[in-house]
N, C-alpha and C positions, 0 to 999 in steps of 0.2 A: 511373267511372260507377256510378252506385247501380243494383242490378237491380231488378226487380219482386218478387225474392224477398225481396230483405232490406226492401223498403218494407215488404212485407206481416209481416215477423218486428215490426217494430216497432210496426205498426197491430195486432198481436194482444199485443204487450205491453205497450202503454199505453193502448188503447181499446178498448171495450167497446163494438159497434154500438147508435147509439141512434136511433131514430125525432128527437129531441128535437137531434140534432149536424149538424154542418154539417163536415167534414170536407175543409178546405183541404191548402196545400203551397206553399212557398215555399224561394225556393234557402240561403236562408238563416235561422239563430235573428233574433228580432224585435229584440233587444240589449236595452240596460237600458232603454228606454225613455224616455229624459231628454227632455222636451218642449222644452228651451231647447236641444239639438244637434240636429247632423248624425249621420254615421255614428260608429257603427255600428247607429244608428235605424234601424228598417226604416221606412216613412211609411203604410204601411198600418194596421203597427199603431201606431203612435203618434195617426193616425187615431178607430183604437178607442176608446181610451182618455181621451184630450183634446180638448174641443171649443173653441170659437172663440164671439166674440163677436156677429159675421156669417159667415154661412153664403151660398157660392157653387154657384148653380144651373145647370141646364145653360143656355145661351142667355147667361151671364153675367148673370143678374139675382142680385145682392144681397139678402138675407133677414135680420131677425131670427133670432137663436140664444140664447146665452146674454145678449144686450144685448134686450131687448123695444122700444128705441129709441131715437135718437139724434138729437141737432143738431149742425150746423158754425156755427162763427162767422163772419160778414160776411168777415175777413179770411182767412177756413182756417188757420187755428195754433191753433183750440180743437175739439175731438171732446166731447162731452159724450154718455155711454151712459147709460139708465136699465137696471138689470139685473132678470133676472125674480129672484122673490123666494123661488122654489120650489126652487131647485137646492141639493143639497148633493154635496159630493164622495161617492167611493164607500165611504168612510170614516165619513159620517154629517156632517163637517166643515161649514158652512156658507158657500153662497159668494157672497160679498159683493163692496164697492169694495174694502174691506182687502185679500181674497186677489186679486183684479186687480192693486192698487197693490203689493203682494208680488212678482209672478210677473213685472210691466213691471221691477221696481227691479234684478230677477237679471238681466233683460236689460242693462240698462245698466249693472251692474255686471259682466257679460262682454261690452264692448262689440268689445274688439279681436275679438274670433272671430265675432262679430255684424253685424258692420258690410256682409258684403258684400250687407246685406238694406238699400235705401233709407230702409223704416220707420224703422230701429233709428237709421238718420244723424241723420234728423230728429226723431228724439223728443226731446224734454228734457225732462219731466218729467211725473209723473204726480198730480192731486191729489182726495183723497175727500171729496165734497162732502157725498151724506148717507151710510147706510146702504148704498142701492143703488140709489146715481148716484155716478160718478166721472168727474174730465174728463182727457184727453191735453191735452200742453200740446205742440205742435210748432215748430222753432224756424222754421219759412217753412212757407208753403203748399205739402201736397203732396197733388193730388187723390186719387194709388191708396192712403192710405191704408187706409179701408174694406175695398178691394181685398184687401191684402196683410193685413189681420187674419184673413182668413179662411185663410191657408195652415196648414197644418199642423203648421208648426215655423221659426221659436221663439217664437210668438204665440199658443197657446193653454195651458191653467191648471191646473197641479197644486194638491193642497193643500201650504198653507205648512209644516203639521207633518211633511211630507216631504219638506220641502227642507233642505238641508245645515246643522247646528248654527253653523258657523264655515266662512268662504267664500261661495262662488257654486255654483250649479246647473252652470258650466262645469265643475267638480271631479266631479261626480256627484251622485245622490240617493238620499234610504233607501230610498224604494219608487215605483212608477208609478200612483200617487191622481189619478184625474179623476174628470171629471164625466160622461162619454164612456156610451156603452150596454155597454159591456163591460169588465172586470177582468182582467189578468194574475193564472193560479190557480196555473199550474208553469211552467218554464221548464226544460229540458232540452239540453245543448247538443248541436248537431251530429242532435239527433233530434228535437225536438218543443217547440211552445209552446201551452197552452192557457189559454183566454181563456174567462169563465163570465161570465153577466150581473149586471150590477149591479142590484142589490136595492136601491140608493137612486135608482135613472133619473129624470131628473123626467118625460122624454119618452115617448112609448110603448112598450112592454115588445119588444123582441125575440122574434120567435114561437119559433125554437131558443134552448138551455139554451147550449149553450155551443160553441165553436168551436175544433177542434183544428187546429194547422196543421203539418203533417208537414215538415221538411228534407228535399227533394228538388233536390240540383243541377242534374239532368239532366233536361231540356225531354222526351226520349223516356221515361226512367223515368217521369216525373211521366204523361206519356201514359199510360203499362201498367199503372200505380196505378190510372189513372182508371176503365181498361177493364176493371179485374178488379172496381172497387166500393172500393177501397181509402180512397180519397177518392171526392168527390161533387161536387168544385168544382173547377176551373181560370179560374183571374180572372188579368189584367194583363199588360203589354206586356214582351213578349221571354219569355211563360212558357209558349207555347206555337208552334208552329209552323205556318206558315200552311198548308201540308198536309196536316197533323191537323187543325187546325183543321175545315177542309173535310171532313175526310172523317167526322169527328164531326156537324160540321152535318146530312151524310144520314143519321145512325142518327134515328130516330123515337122513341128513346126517351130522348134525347138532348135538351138545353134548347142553345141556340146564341143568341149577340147580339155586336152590336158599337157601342160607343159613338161620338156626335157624332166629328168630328173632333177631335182634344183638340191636335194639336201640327202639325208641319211638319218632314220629311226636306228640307234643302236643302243647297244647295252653294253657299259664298261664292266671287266672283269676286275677282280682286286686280287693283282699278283704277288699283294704282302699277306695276306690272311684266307685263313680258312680251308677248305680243298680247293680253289680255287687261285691255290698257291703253287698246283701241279697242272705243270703244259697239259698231260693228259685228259685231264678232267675238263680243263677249258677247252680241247679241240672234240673230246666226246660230247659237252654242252652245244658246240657250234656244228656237227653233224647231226645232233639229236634236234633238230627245230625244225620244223617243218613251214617255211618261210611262204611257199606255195599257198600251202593256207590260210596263214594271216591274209596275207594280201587278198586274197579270193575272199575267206571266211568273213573278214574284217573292212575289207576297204572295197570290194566289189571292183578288184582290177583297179581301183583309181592308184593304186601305188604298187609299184611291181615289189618281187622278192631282190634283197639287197647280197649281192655275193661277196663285194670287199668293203673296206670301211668310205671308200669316195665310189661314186659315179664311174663308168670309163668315160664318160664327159667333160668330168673334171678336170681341169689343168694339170699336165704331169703323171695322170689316176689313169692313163690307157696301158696297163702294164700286164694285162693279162694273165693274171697270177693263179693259183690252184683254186679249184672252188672246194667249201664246205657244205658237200652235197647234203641233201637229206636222207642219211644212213643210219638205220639201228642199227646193223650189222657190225658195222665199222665202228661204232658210237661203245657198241659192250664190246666188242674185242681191247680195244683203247682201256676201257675199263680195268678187264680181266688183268690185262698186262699188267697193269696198275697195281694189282693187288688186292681191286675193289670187288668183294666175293658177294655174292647174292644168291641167298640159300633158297629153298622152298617154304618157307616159312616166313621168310621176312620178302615186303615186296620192295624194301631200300637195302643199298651195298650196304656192305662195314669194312673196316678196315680196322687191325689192331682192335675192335670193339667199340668202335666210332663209326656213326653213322654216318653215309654221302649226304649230307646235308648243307645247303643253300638256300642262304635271303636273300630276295629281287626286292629292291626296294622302287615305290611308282608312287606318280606325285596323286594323291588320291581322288583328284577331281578334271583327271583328265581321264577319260572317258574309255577314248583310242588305250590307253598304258595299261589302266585295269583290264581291257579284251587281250590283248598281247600279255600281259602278266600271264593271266587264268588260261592260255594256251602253252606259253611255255610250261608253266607248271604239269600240265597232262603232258604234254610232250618227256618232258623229261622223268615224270615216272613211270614211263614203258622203260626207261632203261637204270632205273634202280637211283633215280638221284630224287630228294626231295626239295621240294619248293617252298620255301615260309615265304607268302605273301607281305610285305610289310606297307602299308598305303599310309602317308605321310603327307599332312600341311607343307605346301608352300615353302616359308622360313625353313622348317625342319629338314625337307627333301632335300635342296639347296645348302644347307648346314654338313648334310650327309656328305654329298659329292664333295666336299670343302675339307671333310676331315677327315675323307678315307675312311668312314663308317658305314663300310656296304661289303657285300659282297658281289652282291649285281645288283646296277643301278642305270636306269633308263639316260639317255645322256643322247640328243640330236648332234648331228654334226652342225656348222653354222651357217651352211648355203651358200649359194651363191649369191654375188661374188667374191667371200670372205673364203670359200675353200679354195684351195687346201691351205693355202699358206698362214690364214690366222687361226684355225683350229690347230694346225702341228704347234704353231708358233704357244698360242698356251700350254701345248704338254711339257712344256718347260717350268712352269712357272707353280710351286707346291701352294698349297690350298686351294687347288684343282683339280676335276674330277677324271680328266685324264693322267695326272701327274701321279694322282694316288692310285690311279689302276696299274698305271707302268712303273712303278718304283719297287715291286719285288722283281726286276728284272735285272740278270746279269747284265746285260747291254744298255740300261737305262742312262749312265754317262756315256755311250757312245751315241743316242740315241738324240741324245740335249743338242751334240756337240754338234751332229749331222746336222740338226737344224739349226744352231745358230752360223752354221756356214752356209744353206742353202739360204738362207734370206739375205744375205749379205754380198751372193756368187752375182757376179753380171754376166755369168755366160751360160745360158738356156742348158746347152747337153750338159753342161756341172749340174747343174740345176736337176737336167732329170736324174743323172746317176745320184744322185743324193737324194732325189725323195723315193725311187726305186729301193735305195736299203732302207730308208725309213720304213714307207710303208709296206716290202718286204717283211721286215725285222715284225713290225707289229702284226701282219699276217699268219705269217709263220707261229708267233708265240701264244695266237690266237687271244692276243690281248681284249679285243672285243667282238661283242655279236650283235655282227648287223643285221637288220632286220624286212626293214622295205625302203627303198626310196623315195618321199617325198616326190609328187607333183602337184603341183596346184592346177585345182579346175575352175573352169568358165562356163557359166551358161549363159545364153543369149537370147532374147526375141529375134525373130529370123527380121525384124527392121534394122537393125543394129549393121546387118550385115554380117562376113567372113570374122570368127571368133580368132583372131591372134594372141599368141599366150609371148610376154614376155620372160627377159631374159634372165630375172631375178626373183627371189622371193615379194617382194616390196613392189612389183612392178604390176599397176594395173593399165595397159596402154590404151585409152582413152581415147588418144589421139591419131588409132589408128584404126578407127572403128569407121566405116564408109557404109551410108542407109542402103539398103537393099534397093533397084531401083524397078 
């Protein structure tokens, strides 16, 4: 664990207090920055640095960014972008259809490490019509296109003269060149990365010079930093403690917020195995939780109680369906129905001479899963069900959800802007932990089908009446229990100014932070 001492030995040997800085912290260095990977990418700052063609807002509405506009073709297998004409990398480089048709051609030429992104399945080919219009050529219609342009990675644009002489972008790059509001200036490992603004922005200037971000592993160090002045900012999920969090909230000189709902804590049910093979039992599980508490008990209000498996915020997820209140009542009647008897003698059902018995399985080093484990477990033996705890490595946990070796097993939805349409999109797809939850279902080929038409529909109200029976269908069969909705919190030194939370999990906006005057 890092102390407060040595944060502070590091913030007096590489920064210089400035009115003009912004003074972050993150558990780890940013990595090299490569726009077309994954880890060891941090997404925040890859963020920074690389913008996107469409920009996603809160509420899921779509924007112009780097494209100033676009058209779809009658069939959806044409994208045609007009680009703005102002943008140059941070290099001075200028960025056109070419550097587009560049940065799409690395992706499909590292397609195998790419592929588990829909887009990258469906692209084939890119073509530069003038200057700055170029068109997507996709091999079938797939509506989240647009959607998914806007993620983070590996769909936004370095310059070409920093992509690798011989090979792909999958190999590495010489340097981290966007078009983004900020610059990679040092990079330090294990102690610091700082990011200074681009002097070719085309967008508006960033009110801070530049942004240091300190390596702090430790959620309470990163605390004690904050409270000496060390840093000035704590932004994003799992980097603070719900706690502290709160107990920051009451200092007054203190900036505090928490973003929209951005994701979904749920538990997959296993409709091939177990008692959890009976509607019954999964709808008496999902009124027997008392979600109110976790979120109070557990997260101190920073993530509310989850009623459906999305957001009503989410795209398509405003659908205002039955809630799974917190009912014993209702919870042992469902039961009884059942046939699940509960004597005075015994404090779990039986049935036939078989105990109501269920494993939750939780990945054992996350924190947050073991508190929610050890509450649903009490929860549900007020109503005669038993709970085997099962806390599992990493590999193993992971291994579970893959092989449909659970009976309930912790499972996030995937945030925004990937929901809803890339979470449904994998309950398609077997060694999946959604696929194994919903494969003892009658409706489970109706279910594939619905969605391989809704990614494919170009007309919105199809679109919604198709994810309405989806996520209908999975409601109704009470295939999973959600539990709170993810938000990510911010704290702030009141210099920093007004705390704005953006529109994504990955989004720490930086650039929109204006000094208190």
């Amino acid at each position: 664990m890092r102390t407060a001492i040595s944060v502070l030995a590091i913030f007096l040997s590489f920064s210089v207090w400035s009115a003009n800085t912004i003074n972050f912290s993150w558990s780890v260095n940013a990595g090299p920055l490569n726009p077309h990977q994954t880890s060891a990418n941090q997404m925040y700052a890859q963020a920074m640095v690389y913008e996107p063609l469409v920009k996603y807002t809160n509420g899921g509405e779509l924007i112009p960014w780097l494209a100033k506009s676009w058209s779809i073709s009658d069939s959806g297998t044409e994208y045609t972008f007009t680009l703005r004409s102002d943008v140059t990398f941070s290099n001075g480089e200028i960025f056109d259809a070419n550097a587009v048709k560049a940065n799409f051609d690395q992706l499909l030429e590292n397609y195998d490490r790419l592929k588990w992104l829909d887009f990258i399945r469906k692209l084939d080919r890119i073509e530069v019509i003038e200057q700055f219009v170029v068109r997507l050529h996709m091999k079938s219609a797939y509506y989240p296109t647009l959607q998914e342009l806007t993620l983070v990675r590996p769909v936004r644009f370095m310059a070409p003269s920093a992509m690798p002489d011989e090979g792909h972008t999958g190999k590495g790059i010489k340097a981290p060149i966007g078009t983004g509001p900020w610059m990679l200036e040092e990079s330090i490992l294990g102690q610091k990365d700082t990011f200074v603004r681009n002097p070719h922005y085309w967008g508006k200037t960033p009110a801070f010079e530049r942004v240091n971000v300190f390596v702090i592993p430790d959620a309470n160090a990163r605390a004690l930093a904050f409270e000496s002045g060390e840093i000035n900012l704590i932004y994003g999920a799992e980097q603070i403690s719900p706690d502290t969090f709160e107990r920051f909230r009451q200092r007054p000189h203190f900036n505090t917020n928490l973003s929209e709902s951005l994701s979904t804590r749920v538990i997959a049910m296993n409709t091939a195995q177990s008692a959890t093979k009976e509607l019954a039992v999964r709808k008496a599980i999902n009124y027997g939780i008392d979600r109110k508490s976790i979120a109070q008990g557990i997260f101190n209000n920073m993530e509310s109680p989850a009623s459906w498996l999305f957001a009503d915020n989410v795209p398509y997820a405003d659908l205002n369906l039955p809630i799974y209140d917190f009912n014993i009542e209702k919870a042992n009647t469902l039961l009884e129905e059942a046939d699940w008897k509960r004597s005075k003698e015994n404090s779990y059902r039986t049935k036939d001479e078989k105990q109501l018995n269920v494993d939750l399985v939780f990945y054992g080093h996350d924190a947050n899963q073991k508190a929610i484990a050890e509450v649903i477990q009490a929860n549900l033996k007020k109503i005669g069900i038993k709970v085997s705890l099962i806390s599992e490595e990493r590999s193993r946990f992971y291994k579970r959800q893959k092989n449909g070796e659970f009976d309930l097993i912790f499972n996030n939805t995937w945030g925004t802007p990937y929901d809803p349409h890339s979470f449904v999109s994998g309950m398609r797809v077997p060694s999946h932990a959604d696929y194994e939850a919903q494969k003892g279902l009658a409706q489970k080929a109706d279910i594939d089908e619905w969605i391989n038409q809704v990614l494919k529909s170009q007309d919105k109200h199809n679109r919604q009446t198709l994810y309405k029976k989806i996520l209908t269908t999975l409601h109704e069969q009470a295939v999973y229990l959600p539990v709170t909705y993810l938000r990510v919190p911010g704290v702030a030194h009141k210099e920093l100014g007004p705390l704005q939370m953006g529109a994504a999990v990955f989004d720490v906006p930086f650039e929109l932070f204006i000094p208190e005057q």
